[in-house]
Residue frames as a rotation matrix with the C-alpha (Angstrom) as fourth column:
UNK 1
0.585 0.811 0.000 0.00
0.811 -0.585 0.000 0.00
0.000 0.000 -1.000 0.00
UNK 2
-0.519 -0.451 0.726 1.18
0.409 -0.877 -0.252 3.51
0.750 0.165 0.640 -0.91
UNK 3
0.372 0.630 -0.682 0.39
0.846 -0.533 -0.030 5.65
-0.382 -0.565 -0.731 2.21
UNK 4
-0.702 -0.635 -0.322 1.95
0.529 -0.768 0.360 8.62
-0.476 0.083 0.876 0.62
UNK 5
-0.839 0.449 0.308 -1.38
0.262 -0.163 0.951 8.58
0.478 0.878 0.019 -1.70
UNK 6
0.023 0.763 -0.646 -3.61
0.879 0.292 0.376 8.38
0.476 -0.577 -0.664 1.23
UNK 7
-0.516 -0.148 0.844 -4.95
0.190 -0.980 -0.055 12.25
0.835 0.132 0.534 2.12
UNK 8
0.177 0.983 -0.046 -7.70
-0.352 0.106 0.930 11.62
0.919 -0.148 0.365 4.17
UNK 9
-0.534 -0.325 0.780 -7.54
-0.830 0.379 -0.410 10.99
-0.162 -0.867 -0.472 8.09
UNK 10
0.079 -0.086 -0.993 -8.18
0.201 0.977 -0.069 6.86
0.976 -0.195 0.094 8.86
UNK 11
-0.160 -0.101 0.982 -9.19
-0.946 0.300 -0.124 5.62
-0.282 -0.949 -0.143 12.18
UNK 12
-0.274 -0.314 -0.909 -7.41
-0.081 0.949 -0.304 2.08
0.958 -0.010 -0.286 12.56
UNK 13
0.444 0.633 0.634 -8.90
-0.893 0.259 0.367 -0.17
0.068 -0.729 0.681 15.40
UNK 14
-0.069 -0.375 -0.924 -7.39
0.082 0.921 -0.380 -3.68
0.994 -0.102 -0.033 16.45
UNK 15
0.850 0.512 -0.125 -6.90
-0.249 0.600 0.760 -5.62
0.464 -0.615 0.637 19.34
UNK 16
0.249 -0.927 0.280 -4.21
-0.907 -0.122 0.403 -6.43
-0.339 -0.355 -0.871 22.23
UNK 17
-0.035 -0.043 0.998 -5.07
-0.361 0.932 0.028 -9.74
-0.932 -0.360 -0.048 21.31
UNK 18
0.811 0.540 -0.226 -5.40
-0.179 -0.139 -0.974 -9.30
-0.557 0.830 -0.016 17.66
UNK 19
0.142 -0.964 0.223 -2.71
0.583 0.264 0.768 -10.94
-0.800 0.021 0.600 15.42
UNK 20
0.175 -0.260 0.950 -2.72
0.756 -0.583 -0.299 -7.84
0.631 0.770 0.095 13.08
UNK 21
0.819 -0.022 -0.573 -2.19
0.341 -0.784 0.518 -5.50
-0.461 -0.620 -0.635 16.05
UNK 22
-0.194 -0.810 -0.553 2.05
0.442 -0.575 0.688 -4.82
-0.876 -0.111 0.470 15.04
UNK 23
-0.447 0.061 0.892 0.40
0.890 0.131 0.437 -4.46
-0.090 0.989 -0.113 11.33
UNK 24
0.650 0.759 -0.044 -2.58
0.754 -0.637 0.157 -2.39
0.091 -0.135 -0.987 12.66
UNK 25
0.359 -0.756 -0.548 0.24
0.642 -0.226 0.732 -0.29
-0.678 -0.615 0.404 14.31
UNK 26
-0.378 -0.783 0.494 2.54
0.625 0.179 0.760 -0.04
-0.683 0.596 0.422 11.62
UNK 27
-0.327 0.557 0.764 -0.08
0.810 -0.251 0.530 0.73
0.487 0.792 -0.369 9.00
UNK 28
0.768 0.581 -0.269 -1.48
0.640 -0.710 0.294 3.84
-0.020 -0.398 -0.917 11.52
UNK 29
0.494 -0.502 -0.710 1.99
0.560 -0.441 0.701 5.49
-0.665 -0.744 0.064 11.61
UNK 30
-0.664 -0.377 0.646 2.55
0.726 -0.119 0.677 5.46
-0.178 0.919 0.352 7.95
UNK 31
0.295 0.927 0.231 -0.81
0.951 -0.262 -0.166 7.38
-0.093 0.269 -0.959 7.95
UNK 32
-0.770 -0.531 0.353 -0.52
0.546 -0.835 -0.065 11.04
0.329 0.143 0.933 7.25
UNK 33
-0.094 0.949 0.301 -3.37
0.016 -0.300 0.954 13.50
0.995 0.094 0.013 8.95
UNK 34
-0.308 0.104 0.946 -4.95
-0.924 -0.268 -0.272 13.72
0.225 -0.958 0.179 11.76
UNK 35
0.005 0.601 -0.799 -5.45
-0.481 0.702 0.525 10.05
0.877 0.382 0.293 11.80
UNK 36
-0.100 -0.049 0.994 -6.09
-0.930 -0.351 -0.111 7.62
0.354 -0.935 -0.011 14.70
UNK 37
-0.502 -0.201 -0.841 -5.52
-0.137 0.979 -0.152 4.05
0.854 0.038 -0.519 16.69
UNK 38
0.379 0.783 0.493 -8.20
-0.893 0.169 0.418 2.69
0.244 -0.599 0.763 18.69
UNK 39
-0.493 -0.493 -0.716 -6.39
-0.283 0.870 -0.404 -0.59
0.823 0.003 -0.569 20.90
UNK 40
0.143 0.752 0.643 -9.04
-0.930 -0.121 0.348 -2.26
0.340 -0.647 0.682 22.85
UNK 41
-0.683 -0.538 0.494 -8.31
-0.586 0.807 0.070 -5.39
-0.437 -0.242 -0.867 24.91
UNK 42
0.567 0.613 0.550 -10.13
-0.448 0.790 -0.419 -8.06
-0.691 -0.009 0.723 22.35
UNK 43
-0.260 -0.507 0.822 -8.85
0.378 0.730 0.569 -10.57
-0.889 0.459 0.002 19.87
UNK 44
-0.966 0.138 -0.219 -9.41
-0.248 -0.258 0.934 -10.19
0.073 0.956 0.284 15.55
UNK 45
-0.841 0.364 -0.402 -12.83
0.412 0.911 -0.037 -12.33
0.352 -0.197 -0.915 16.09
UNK 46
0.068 0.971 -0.228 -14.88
0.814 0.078 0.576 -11.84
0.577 -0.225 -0.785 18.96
UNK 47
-0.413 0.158 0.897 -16.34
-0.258 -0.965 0.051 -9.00
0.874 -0.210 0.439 20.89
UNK 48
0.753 0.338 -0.565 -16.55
0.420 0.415 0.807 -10.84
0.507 -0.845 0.171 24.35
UNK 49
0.583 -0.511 0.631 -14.93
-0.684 -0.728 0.043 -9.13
0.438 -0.457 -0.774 27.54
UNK 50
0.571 -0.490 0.659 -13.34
-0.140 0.732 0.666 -13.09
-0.809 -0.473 0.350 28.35
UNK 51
0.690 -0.492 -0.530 -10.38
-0.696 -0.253 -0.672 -12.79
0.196 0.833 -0.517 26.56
UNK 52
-0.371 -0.817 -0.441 -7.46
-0.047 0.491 -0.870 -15.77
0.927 -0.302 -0.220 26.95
UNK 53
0.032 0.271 -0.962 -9.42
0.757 0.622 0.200 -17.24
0.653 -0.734 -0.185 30.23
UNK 54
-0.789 -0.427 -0.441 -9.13
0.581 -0.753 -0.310 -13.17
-0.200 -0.501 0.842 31.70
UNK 55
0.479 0.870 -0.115 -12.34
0.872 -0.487 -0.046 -11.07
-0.096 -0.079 -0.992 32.33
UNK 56
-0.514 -0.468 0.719 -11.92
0.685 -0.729 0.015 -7.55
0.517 0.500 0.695 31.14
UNK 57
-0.524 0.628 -0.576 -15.00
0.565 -0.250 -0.787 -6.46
-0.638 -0.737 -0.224 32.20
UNK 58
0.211 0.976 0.046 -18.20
0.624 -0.098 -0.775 -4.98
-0.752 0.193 -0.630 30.99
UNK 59
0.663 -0.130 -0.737 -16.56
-0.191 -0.982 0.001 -2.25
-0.724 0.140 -0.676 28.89
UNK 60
-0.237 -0.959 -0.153 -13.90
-0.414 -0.043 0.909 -4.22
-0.879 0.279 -0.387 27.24
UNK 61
0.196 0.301 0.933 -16.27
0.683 0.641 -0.350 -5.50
-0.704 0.706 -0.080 24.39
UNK 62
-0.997 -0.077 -0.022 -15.97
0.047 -0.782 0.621 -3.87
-0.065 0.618 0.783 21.11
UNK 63
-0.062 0.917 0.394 -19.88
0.548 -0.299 0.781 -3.80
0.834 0.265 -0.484 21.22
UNK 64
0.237 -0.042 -0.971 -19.05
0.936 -0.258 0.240 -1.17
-0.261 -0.965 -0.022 24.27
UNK 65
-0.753 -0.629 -0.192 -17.41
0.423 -0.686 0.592 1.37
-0.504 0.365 0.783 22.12
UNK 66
0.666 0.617 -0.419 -19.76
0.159 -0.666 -0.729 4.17
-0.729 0.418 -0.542 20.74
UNK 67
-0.218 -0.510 0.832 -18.17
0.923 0.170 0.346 3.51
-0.318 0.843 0.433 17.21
UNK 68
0.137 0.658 0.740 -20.31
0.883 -0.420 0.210 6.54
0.449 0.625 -0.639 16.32
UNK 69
0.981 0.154 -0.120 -19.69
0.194 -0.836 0.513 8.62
-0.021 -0.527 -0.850 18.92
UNK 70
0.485 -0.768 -0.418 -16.05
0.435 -0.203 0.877 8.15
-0.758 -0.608 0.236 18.62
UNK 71
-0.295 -0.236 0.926 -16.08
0.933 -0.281 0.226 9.30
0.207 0.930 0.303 14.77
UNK 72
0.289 0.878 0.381 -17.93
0.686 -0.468 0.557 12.10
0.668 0.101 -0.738 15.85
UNK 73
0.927 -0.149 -0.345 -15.66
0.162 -0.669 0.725 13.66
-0.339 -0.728 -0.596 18.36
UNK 74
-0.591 -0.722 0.359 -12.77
0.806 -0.512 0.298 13.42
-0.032 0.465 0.885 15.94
């Protein structure tokens, strides 16, 4: 991927648990803009707060995140 072509801010999202996370990473820093990285403790998968036999709690789903609300306060 050419990020040099890429004007436009980008909000990248992954997981601690997420085997694209150093990608996810990687690929946000190349970004140019005002762009942003959302790292929430779940896997690539699921959106459960039991993550590797380890309760997150109630918050740590990605169905917890106001997707909307965080586009919206960019």
């Amino acid at each position: 991927m050419d990020h040099s072509r890429i004007d436009v801010p980008a909000l990248v999202s992954t997981g601690g648990y997420d085997y694209f996370l150093d990608a996810s990473i990687e690929h946000c820093t190349l970004l140019h803009g005002d762009s942003r990285l959302t790292v929430g403790p779940w896997t690539h998968f699921t959106h459960d707060r039991d993550i590797c036999g380890r309760d997150h709690g109630e918050r740590a789903s990605q169905d917890a995140v106001d997707w909307t609300g965080v586009h919206l306060g960019w």
